[in-house]
Structures are given as structure tokens and as C-alpha cells.
N, C-alpha and C positions, 0 to 999 in steps of 0.2 A: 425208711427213706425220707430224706428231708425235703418236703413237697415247700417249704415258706421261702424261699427266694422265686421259685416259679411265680407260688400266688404275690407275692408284694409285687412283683416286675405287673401282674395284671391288675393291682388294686386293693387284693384283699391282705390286710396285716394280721399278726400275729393274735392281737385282741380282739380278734372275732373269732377264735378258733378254741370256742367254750360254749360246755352244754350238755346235754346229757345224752348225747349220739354220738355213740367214738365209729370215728371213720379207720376203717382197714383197709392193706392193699393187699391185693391176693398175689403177688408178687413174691412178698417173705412171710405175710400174715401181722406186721407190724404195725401198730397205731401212726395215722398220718395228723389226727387230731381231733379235733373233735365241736360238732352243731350242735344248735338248739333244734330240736323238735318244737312245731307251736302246734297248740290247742284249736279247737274248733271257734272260740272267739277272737283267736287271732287270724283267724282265716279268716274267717267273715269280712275285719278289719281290711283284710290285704283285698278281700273284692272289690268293698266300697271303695277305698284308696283307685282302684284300676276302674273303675265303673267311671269316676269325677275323671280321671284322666282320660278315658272315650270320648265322655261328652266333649270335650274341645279336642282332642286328636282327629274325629267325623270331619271334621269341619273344616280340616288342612287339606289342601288339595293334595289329592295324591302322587306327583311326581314330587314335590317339599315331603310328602313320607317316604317316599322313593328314595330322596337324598339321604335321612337318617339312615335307609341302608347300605347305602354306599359307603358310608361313612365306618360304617359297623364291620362291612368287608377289608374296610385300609386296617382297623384295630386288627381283625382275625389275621390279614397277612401280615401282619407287623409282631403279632403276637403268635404265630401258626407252630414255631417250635415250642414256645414254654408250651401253651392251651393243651397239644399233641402229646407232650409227654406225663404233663399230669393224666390226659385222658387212662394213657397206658397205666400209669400208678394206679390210679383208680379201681380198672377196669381186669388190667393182665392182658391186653390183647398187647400183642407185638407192635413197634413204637411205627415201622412204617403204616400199619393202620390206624393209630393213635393218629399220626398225621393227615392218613389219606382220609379220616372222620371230620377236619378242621377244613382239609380243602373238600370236601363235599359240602361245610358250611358257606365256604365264601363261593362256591359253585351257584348254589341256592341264592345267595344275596344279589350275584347277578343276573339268575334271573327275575327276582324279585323287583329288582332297580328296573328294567326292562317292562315287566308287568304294570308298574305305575301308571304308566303313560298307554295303558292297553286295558282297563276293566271295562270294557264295551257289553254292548248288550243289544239286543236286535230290534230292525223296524220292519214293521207287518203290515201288509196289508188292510186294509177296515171296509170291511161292506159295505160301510155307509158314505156317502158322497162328504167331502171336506174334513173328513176324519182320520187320524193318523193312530196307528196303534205303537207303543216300543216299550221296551223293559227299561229297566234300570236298576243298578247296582249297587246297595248301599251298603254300609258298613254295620254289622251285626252287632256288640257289642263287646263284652267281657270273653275273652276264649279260654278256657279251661285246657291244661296241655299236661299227662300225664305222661313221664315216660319212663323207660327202663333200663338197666344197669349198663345192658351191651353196648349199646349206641347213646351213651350220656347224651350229646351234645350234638350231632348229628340230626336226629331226629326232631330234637325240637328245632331245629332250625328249618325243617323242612314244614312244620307248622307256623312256626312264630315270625318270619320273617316275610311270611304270605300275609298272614294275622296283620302285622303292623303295616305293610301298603295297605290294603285294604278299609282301614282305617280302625279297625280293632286295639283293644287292651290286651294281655299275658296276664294270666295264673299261672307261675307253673309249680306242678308237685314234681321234682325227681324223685329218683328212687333213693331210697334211705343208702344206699352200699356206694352213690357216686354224687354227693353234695356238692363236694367240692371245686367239679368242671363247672357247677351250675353255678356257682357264687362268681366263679370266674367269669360266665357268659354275663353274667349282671354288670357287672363292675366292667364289661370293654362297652357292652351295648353302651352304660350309662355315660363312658366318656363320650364316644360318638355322638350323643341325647348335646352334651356341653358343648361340642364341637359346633354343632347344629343350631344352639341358640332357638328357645322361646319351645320348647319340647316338655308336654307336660310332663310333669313325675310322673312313677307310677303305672306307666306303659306296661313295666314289667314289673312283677312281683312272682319273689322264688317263696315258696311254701316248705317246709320242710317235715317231712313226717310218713311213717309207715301207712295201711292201706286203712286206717280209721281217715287219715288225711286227705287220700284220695275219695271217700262215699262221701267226707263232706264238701270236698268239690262237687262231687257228681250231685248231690241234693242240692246245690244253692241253685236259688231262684232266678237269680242275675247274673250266671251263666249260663248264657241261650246254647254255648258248643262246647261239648268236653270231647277232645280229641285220647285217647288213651290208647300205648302202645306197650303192650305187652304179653301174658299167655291170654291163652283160652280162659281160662277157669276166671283171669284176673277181669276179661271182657264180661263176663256171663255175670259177674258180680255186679258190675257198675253199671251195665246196661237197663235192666231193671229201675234201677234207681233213678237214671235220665229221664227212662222213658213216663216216669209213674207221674213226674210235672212235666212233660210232653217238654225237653227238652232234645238237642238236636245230641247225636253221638255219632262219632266220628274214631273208627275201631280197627285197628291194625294187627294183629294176634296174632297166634303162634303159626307154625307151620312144618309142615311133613314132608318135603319136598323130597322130586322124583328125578332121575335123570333117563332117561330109553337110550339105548347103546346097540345100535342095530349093526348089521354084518360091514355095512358101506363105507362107516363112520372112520376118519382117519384118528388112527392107532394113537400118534405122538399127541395129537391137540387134545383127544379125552381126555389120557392121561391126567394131562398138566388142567386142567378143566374139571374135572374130576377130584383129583390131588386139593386143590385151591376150594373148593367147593363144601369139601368132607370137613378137612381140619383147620381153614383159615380160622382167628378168631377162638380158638379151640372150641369148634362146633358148636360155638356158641351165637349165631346170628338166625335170627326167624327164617331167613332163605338157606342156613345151611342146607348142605346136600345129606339127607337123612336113606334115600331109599334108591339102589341102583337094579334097573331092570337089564338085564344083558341077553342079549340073543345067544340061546345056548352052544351055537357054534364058535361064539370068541368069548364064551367066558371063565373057561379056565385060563386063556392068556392074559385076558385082562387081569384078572382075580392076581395072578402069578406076580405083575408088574406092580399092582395097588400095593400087596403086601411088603413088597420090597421098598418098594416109594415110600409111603408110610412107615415103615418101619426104620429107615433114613433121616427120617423129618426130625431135625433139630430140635430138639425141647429143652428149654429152661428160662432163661430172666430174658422178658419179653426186652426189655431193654439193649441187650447185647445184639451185636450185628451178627445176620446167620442166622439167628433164632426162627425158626416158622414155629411151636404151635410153645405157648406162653399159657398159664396155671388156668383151673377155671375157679371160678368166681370166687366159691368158697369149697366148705365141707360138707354140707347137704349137696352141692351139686354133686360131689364125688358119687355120695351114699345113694342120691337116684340112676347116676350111671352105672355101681355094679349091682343093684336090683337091675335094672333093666339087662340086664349081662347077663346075669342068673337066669333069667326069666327065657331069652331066647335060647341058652344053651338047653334050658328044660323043652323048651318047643321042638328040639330037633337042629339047633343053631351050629358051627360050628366056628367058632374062635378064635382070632389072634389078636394081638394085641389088648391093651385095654388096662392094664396094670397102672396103680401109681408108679413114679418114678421119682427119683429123690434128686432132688438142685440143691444144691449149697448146705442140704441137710438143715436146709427150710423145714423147720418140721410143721410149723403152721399156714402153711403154703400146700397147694393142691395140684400136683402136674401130675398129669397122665399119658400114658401114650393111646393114640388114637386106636380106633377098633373097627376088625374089619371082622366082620359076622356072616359064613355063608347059610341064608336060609330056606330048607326047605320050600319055604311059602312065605305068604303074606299074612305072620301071625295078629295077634290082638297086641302085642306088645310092638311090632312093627307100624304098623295104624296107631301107634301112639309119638306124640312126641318128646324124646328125652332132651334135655340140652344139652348134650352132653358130643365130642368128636365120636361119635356111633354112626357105621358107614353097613347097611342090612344092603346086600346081596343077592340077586333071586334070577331067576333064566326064567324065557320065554321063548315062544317058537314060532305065536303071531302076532304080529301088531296091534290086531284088535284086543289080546288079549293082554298084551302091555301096557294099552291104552286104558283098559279097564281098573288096569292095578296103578297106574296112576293116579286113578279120578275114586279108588277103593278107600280112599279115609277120611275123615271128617273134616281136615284144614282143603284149606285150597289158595295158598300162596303162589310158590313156584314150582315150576316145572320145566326140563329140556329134553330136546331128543339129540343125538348125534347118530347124523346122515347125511351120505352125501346122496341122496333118493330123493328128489324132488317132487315126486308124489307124497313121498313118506314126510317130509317135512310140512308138506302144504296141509295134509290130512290132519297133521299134529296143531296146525291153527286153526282148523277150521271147528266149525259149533257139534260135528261127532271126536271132535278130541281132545287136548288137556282143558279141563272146568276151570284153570287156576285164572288168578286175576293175570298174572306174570306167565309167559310161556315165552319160551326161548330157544333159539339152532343155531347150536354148534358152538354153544358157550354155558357154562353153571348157570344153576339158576339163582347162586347170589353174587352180589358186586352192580347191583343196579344201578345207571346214572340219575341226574336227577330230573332230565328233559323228560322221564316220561312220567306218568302217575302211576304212584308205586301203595300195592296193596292186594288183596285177596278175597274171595269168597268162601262160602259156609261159614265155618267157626272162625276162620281167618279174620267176619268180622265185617267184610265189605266196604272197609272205607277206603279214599285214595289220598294220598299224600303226595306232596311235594310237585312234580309238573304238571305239565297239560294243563286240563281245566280244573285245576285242583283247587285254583282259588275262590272259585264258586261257592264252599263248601264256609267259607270264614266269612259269606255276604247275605243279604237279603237281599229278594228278589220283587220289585212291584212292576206291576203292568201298568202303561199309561197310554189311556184314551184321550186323545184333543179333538177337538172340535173347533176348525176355524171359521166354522161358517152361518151362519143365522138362525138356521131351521134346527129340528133337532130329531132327525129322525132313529130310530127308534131300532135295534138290531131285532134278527131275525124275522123284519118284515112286522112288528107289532106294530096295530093302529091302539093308540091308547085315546079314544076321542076326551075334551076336557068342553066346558062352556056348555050355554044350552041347546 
């Protein structure tokens, strides 16, 4: 597919598209071109480079940072169909989410425009007579941003565009499988940067390279925050590393998400709730919907309606209108999804769907049809997370006991119930029900917006991104004591006597 009319319309030509990383789309499986991987001394280079560009970016007031994002949102709507459909090329997700990723960017840049003019911080009390206590908010420095294949460009936005109010620098490492959206986000930021007049270089720097590229982000010294979005195994590696120079990490992982389907629940909106949940994205998003608990009294009906649904769902070139569920990523992902097939059919599982399916006789292209697996219980292979459109199935009889098999695996992302039981929903937020960071009624637990702060507990990782108070997380915090008055007494009541 010929991605070079997109990228030139955004900046990148033709002669940057050499190196020894050939980019594929999982679309036909064809070369789109090809990066340089850099070394750990070109890394280096790109910190210091973004470290000089802190030092004087601190010191802009922030609604003048505010404005480079504004400015950065007119490039994103200006550019929202090429950006969207490379994302697809890239990625394989279907082009209306290829889009709906670009307008979650410029979602985020307004709130970020918004935030400029709001990094407040609190004033306290002081027990002492003419003393004022209040924080303040400063700008941290260098922010490290790893992210992952599914959500290119997305995701760093919901870091980086906080990062630059605030008055921060960008690293960013993408993922070796989608370069390409990310050279593009360089080159719209950088005109923006032109637009704007007197904007240090350097702001941003794209890093390019496999997971040796990411530990040596997470080891550098002069990056106080590595934000890193991706599995379990990917956090458990870098984290360590952060921590070992008491850096700060900022961790958004994988997830095993649950949906409760109680008696009450209206029939038509699960479905369609449900359906969008399991295969959007070809179950390939941290929030997919991995594990459905159903009240055993409607869940041969539901089970009856998924399979047909699913079995319906348009597959092939995510590009084409109609399409719902578009290739996944690569070939390992296929080969982890029928291990994990295997694995539950040996637990007692039972099976539909799930097969390759052949488009265009793409033979290097990976489409599947989605899988609905009724099982027994809540295996070891269920408690795990595959990436893969895998939709595990399981009846319950009490809600305590639904409750427990939601909060039964290691991630703790998302999770929903569907009820129209206003006790049952209130139960499901309260601190005896879902552990996840995300809990949700009467909608999937993915497709999150970006007003609220989005992120998970246990191995999920615990960090938050994107709304709310999320910006706190890109700032330093000091306390500040004044004294406007003469004397200087002393907290907690201490007499310090001084003279003879």
C-alpha cells in the first residue's frame, strides 16, 4: 500500500524512508518502507537535545505552551483523514477507528489548551500567626513515553500533550511495528512549534527502536518520568529499571476485562455493547472485552445471539466501508491466539469461531474470525490475557460470586456490569465490588473518553493517563512556607531559645 502521498501531505518525504527496520502493514503483509533503528548513543543524544529544550520551554508561561497546542490540534483537524488512515495502514484497525484515534488526539489537545491556564495548586492553613502555607507546580523535566502498536498515536497524546503544558520535553520510543504515525506526529507538532515562533527545538524527539531502546530510556538519568504503555511482562521489565535510580514510572498494562450480564440487563444494548467490546479493533485494545459473566438464566439466549452476531461481523481490508473486525497485527499474534484456543478447548471449553479467514488471498496478512468459547469455569488460560478477538463465557447464579470472578485475575483495567438493578449497579462501584481502575453501567468497558483518567490496578500497572488530575503526574510538587511578619515562630509550639 502506498503510505508516501499521506506522509509528504504531513511532512515526511520519501528520503527519510531508509534504514534497517522495514515497516509492514498487517493489512496485506506488504513493506510500507523502511526506519533507522538508533543506538543507545543516539539516544542519549536525543535526551540531552530535549533536556536544553526544558530548560527554556520551564520558563514559558503556560497558556503560550497552551497555545503550541492549539495550534497542534488545527494541524491534527487539518490533517485527521491522511494521520487516520496511515494509523489503519499501520495498525489494521478499521479506518473509522483509525480516525476515531486522531480525534481522541485533538479531544486531548483541548483539554490540554484548557489546562494551561488551570495548574493550580492549594493554600493551607499555617499554625503559625503571619504565615501562609501553598504548593506549587512545577515542571519536571525530560518525559520519557513508550507506547504500543494498537493505539500509535492516541496514547501518546494523551501523555505528551499534558507533558508540553506543563512545561516538559518528549522522548518518545514507539513501537518498532508503527514508526511511521509517529514520524508523522513529529513533523505536524513541528510545524505547529513554526507557527508559534520562538519554540525551542527538541520539545520532541521520536527514538526508534526495539525493547533494548526502551531499558535505555528507562535507565537514563535525566529522565525523571517514563510513562510506558503496554503488556504486563513489557511493565515488569522496565519497572525495575526505573525504580533502581528512583525514577518516577508512569504504567498502563495489559488487561483482562470483565462484563456481568445480570437478568435485568436490556437485551438489545448488551448485545451491541458487548459485540463492540469483544471484536472492535480485533480484540486488540487493553480494554477489550476478554471475560463475559452471564446470569445463568439468560445465558443460553445471549450466547445464541453473540454467535450469530459475531459470526456476521464483516472481516477483511480494514479500509473498506462495512468492514468491522480488520487483521491482527501480525503472525505471532495469530500463533498465540490458537494456543490459547487449544488450551481452553483442553480445559473443558467449547468453541466457535476462531479460524483464519482468507481476504484477497493476502497470504501475509493475518484475519481471523472472532471467538466465542463457552467455559466451564474460570480457567488459568482465562486469567490470562491473549490479544487476540477471544470472547470466554461463564454463568453465575450470585452476584457475589460474579463479583469475585471479576476481581479473580491479575490485571485490573476494566470492567462492566449490565443492570437495570440499582442496587446491583451501586454495589458494582462500591469498594466490595469491581478492583479495576475503570468500572462501568451499561456500556463495554472499552471506548473510554478522555475527561476522565484512564488506567488500572495490580499488573495493569496503576498509572493514570490522560484526564482529571492526570497532570500532576508530568509536574513536581513543592510546598511553600511565607512568613510576612517579624517574629519567627517556630511550628509545632518549639521554643528554640538562642543568646545568653
Amino acid at each position: 500500500m502506498d503510505v508516501v502521498p499521506l506522509l509528504a501531505r504531513m511532512g515526511i518525504m520519501v528520503s527519510e524512508l531508509s534504514g534497517d527496520l522495514a515497516v509492514r502493514s498487517p493489512i496485506d503483509g506488504a513493506g510500507l518502507g523502511r526506519v533507522r533503528s538508533m543506538d543507545n548513543a543516539e539516544l542519549a543524544s536525543a535526551v540531552a537535545r530535549a533536556h536544553a529544550a526544558f530548560l527554556s520551554w520551564r520558563l514559558v508561561p503556560p497558556p503560550r505552551r497552551g497555545e503550541l497546542i492549539r495550534l497542534f490540534a488545527e494541524e491534527l483537524r487539518g490533517h485527521k483523514n491522511d494521520l487516520g488512515r496511515l494509523v489503519t495502514v499501520e495498525t489494521g484497525k478499521i479506518l473509522q477507528e483509525g480516525l476515531g484515534e486522531v480525534q481522541e488526539m485533538i479531544d486531548i489537545c483541548d483539554f490540554a489548551v484548557g489546562l494551561s491556564r488551570q495548574l493550580h495548586g492549594l493554600t493551607m492553613a499555617s499554625e503559625r500567626p503571619n504565615h501562609r502555607i501553598m504548593e506549587t507546580w512545577l515542571p519536571l523535566g525530560v518525559v520519557g513515553i513508550v507506547t504500543a502498536f494498537n493505539f500509535p498515536v492516541a496514547v501518546w497524546a494523551w501523555n505528551a500533550v499534558l507533558a508540553l503544558v506543563c512545561g516538559d520535553a518528549v522522548v518518545w520510543k514507539p513501537s518498532e511495528k508503527t514508526p511511521l504515525s509517529a514520524l508523522a506526529v513529529k513533523s505536524l507538532l513541528a510545524r505547529a512549534a513554526e507557527r508559534l515562533g520562538g519554540t525551542p527545538s527538541s520539545l520532541l524527539e521520536v527514538v526508534i527502536g526495539g525493547h533494548k531502546t526502551a531499558e535505555a530510556l528507562a535507565d537514563h538519568p535525566q529522565v525523571p518520568l517514563v510513562s510506558a504503555t503496554g503488556s504486563c511482562a513489557m511493565g515488569k521489565a522496565l519497572a525495575p529499571r526505573i525504580a533502581a535510580r528512583l525514577g518516577r514510572a508512569l504504567l498502563e498494562l495489559g488487561g483482562n476485562n470483565a462484563a456481568i450480564v445480570t437478568p435485568s440487563a436490556d437485551p438489545e444494548l448488551t448485545l451491541r455493547a458487548v459485540l463492540f467490546s469483544a471484536i472492535g479493533t480485533a480484540g486488540q485494545r487493553c480494554t477489550t472485552l476478554r471475560r463475559l459473566i452471564v446470569h445463568n438464566s439468560i445465558r443460553d439466549s445471549l450466547v445464541e445471539r453473540l454467535k450469530q452476531a459475531m459470526g456476521n461481523a464483516a472481516i477483511g481490508d480494514p479500509l473498506a466501508p462495512g468492514t468491522l473486525v480488520g487483521p491482527l497485527i501480525d503472525g505471532s499474534a495469530f500463533v498465540a491466539m490458537q494456543a490459547a484456543l487449544a488450551q481452553a478447548e483442553a480445559d473443558g471449553g467449547i468453541r466457535f469461531g476462531g479460524e483464519r479467514v482468507d481476504v484477497k488471498n493476502w497470504r501475509d496478512a493475518w484475519y481471523v474470525r472472532p471467538a466465542l468459547v463457552l467455559m466451564p469455569d474460570q480457567t488459568a488460560i482465562v486469567r490470562q490475557e491473549t490479544f487476540a478477538p477471544i470472547l470466554y463465557v461463564m454463568g453465575y447464579d450470585d452476584l457475589d460470586h460474579a463479583i469475585a470472578m471479576n476481581n479473580e485475575v491479575p490485571q485490573g483495567l476494566a470492567a462492566s456490569i449490565f443492570t437495570n438493578d440499582l442496587r446491583e449497579a451501586e454495589r458494582f462501584l462500591s469498594a466490595s465490588g469491581s478492583d479495576c481502575g475503570i468500572t462501568n453501567i451499561n456500556i463495554g468497558p472499552s471506548g473510554a473518553e478522555i475527561g476522565g483518567a484512564f488506567g488500572g490496578e495490580k499488573e495493569t500497572g496503576g498509572g493514570r493517563e490522560a484526564g482529571s488530575d492526570s497532570w500532576k503526574a508530568y509536574m513536581r510538587r513543592a510546598t511553600n512556607t511565607i512568613n510576612y511578619g517579624h517574629d519567627l515562630p517556630l511550628a509545632q509550639g518549639i521554643i528554640f531559645a538562642t543568646g545568653p
